[in-house]
C-alpha positions, -999 to 999 in steps of 0.1 A, spaced: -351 -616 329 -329 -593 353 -307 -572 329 -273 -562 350 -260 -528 331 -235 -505 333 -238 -478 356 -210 -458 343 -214 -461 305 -215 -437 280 -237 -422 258 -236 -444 227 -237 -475 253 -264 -462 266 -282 -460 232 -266 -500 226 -287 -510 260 -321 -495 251 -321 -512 218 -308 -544 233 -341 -538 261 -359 -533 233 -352 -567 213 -355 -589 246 -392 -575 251 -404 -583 219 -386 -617 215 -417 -635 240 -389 -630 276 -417 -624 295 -408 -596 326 -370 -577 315 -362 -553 346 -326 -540 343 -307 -533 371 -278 -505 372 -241 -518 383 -215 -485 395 -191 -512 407 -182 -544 424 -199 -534 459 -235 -533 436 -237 -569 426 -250 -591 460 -278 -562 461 -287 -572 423 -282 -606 427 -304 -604 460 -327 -592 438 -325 -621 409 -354 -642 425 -344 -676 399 -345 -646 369 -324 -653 339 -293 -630 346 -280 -610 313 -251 -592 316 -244 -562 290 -208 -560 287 -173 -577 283 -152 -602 299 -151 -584 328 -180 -577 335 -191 -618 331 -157 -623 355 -171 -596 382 -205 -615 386 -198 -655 378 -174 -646 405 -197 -629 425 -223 -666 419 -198 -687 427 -189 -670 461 -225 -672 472 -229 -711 456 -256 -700 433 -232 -706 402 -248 -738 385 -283 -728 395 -284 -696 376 -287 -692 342 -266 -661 326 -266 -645 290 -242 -622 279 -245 -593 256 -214 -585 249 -208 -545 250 -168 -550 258 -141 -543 244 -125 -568 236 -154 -596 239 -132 -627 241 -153 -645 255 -184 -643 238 -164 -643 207 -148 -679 214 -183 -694 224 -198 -682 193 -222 -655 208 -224 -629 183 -200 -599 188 -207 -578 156 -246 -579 157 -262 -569 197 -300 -577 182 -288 -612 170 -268 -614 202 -303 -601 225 -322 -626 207 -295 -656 219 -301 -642 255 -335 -645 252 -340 -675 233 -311 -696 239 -305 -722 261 -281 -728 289 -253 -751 288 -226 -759 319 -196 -741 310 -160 -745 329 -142 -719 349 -102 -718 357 -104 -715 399 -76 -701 417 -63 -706 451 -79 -674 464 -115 -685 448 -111 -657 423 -124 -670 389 -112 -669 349 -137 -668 324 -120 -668 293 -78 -665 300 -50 -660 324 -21 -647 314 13 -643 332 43 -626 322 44 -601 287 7 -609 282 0 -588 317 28 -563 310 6 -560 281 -29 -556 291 -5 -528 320 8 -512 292 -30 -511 273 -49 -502 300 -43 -464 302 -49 -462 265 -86 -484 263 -106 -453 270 -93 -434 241 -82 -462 217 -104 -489 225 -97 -521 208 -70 -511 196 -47 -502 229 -48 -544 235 -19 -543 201 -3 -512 213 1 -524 251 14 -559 233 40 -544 215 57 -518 242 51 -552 267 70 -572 238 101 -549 237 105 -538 269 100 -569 288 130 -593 298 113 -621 307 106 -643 338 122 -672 359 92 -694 362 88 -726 371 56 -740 359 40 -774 366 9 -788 349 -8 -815 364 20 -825 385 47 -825 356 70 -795 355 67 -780 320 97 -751 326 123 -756 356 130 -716 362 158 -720 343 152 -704 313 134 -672 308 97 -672 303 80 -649 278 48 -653 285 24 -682 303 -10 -684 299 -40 -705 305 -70 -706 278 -106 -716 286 -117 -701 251 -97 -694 219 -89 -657 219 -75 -626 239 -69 -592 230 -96 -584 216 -96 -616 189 -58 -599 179 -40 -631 194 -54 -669 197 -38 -684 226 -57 -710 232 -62 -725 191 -93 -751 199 -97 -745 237 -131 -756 246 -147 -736 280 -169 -775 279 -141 -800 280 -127 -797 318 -95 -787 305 -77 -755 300 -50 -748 272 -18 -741 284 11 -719 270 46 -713 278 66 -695 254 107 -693 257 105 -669 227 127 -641 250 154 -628 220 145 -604 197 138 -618 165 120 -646 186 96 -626 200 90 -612 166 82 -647 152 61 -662 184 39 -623 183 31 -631 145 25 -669 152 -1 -663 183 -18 -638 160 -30 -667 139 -27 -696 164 2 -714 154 23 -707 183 20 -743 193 45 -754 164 75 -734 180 101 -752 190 101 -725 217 65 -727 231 53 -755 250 16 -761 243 -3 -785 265 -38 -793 285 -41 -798 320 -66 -794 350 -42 -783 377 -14 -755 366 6 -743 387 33 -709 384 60 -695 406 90 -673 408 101 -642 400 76 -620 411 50 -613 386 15 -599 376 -15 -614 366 -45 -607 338 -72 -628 348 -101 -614 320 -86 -581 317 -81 -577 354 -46 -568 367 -36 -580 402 -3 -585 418 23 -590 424 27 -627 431 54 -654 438 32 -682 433 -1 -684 419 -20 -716 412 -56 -729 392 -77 -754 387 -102 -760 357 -138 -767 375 -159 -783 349 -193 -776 338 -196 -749 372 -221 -722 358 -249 -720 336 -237 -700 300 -268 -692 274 -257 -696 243 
């Protein structure tokens, strides 16, 4: 096993790590070398270094975006397998695929033991990848809004950003289309859109994606109209437990091909912010890495 880690953590991660080293030697994985990541620039030297290893990668979404990205963009993405132990903060991902978030020896174990299974990834135009969900409109604002406040607060800036996003924001001209129908004509103002490979985003706080499967070759797909005061209110409280889908406001749908454009906006693809865009558009590729779980 080759054990990606982070470069930059602290103390207490650090602590996480060794005893997350610790279970993977003594659960029968054979050779565990861990390599140290700083930043983005690190992983083609650690992947250079893989030699047909099982990858594990200690940390959240983000950190699984940065390097199934990084496998797809050198086609080694379906012949590599990859465990995760999730040392995030949110840990959507691993959360939604049922790797355990609350328990890093039961979760070391999975990574050593567990078997590999072709997982889907939402593609976009530029070949940047989404591991667990895309979000455009208030859910970016959001994670903007959040991001200042994770080093202090933790999990708990992803509900803090969410709320200042939910009040402040206006809301979007979009015009989105899902596999070639249009699902919201610009016309109206668009909360939020987002696209779901797994159930969850903010750290488990909101389910946007209620039964999204990352197996199925499909993503889950909201738009929510909810932009007046009272309705965003009702649509924050109804994504909290996944019911958003019964609002006569919020389309809910499944698609391969999903396309957005408009007013210009940002994007949070796994927690990362980039923008901003006029038109943005992703495919589902099914089954395109190797997930241990």
């Amino acid at each position: 096993m080759l054990v990606v880690t982070n470069e930059l953590a602290g103390r207490t991660e650090a602590d996480a790590v060794e005893a997350v080293l610790d279970v993977l030697r003594g659960a029968g994985a054979g050779d565990v070398e861990t390599a140290a990541c700083g930043d983005a620039s690190d992983i083609d030297r650690i992947l250079d270094a893989r030699r047909g290893r099982r990858l594990v990668v200690v940390g959240g979404d983000g950190s699984l975006h940065t390097v199934v990205g990084a496998l797809v963009r050198r086609g080694e993405a379906g012949a590599c397998e990859v465990a995760l132990i999730p040392l995030g903060t949110g840990n959507d991902f691993a959360r939604g695929v049922g790797i355990p978030v609350d328990d890093l020896e039961a979760a070391a174990r999975l990574a050593a033991g567990g078997t590999a299974h072709p997982t889907d990834l939402i593609v976009a135009e530029d070949a940047g990848v989404v591991i667990n969900a895309v979000h455009v409109g208030a859910g970016a604002e959001a994670a903007l809004k959040a991001r200042p406040l994770k080093k202090r607060l933790k999990i708990a800036a992803f509900p803090i950003g969410a709320v200042l996003a939910g009040f402040t924001a206006r809301g979007w001209r979009l015009r989105v289309t899902v596999d070639g129908a249009v699902v919201a004509r610009g016309r109206r103002r668009v909360l939020m859109a987002g696209l779901s490979n797994a159930p969850t985003i903010a750290g488990g706080t909101g389910e946007l994606g209620p039964g999204a499967d990352p197996t199925d070759g499909l993503a889950d797909v909201t738009v929510s109209f909810a932009v007046g005061p009272f309705a965003r209110v009702g649509y924050a409280l109804a994504l909290r437990k996944g019911r958003h889908p019964d609002r006569d406001d919020v389309t809910h749908l499944r698609g391969r091909e999903i396309r957005i454009e408009g007013e210009s906006f940002h994007v949070n693809a796994d927690g990362e912010l980039t923008g901003p865009f006029r038109t943005r558009r992703w495919t589902v590729a099914k089954g395109a890495w190797l997930l241990v779980r």
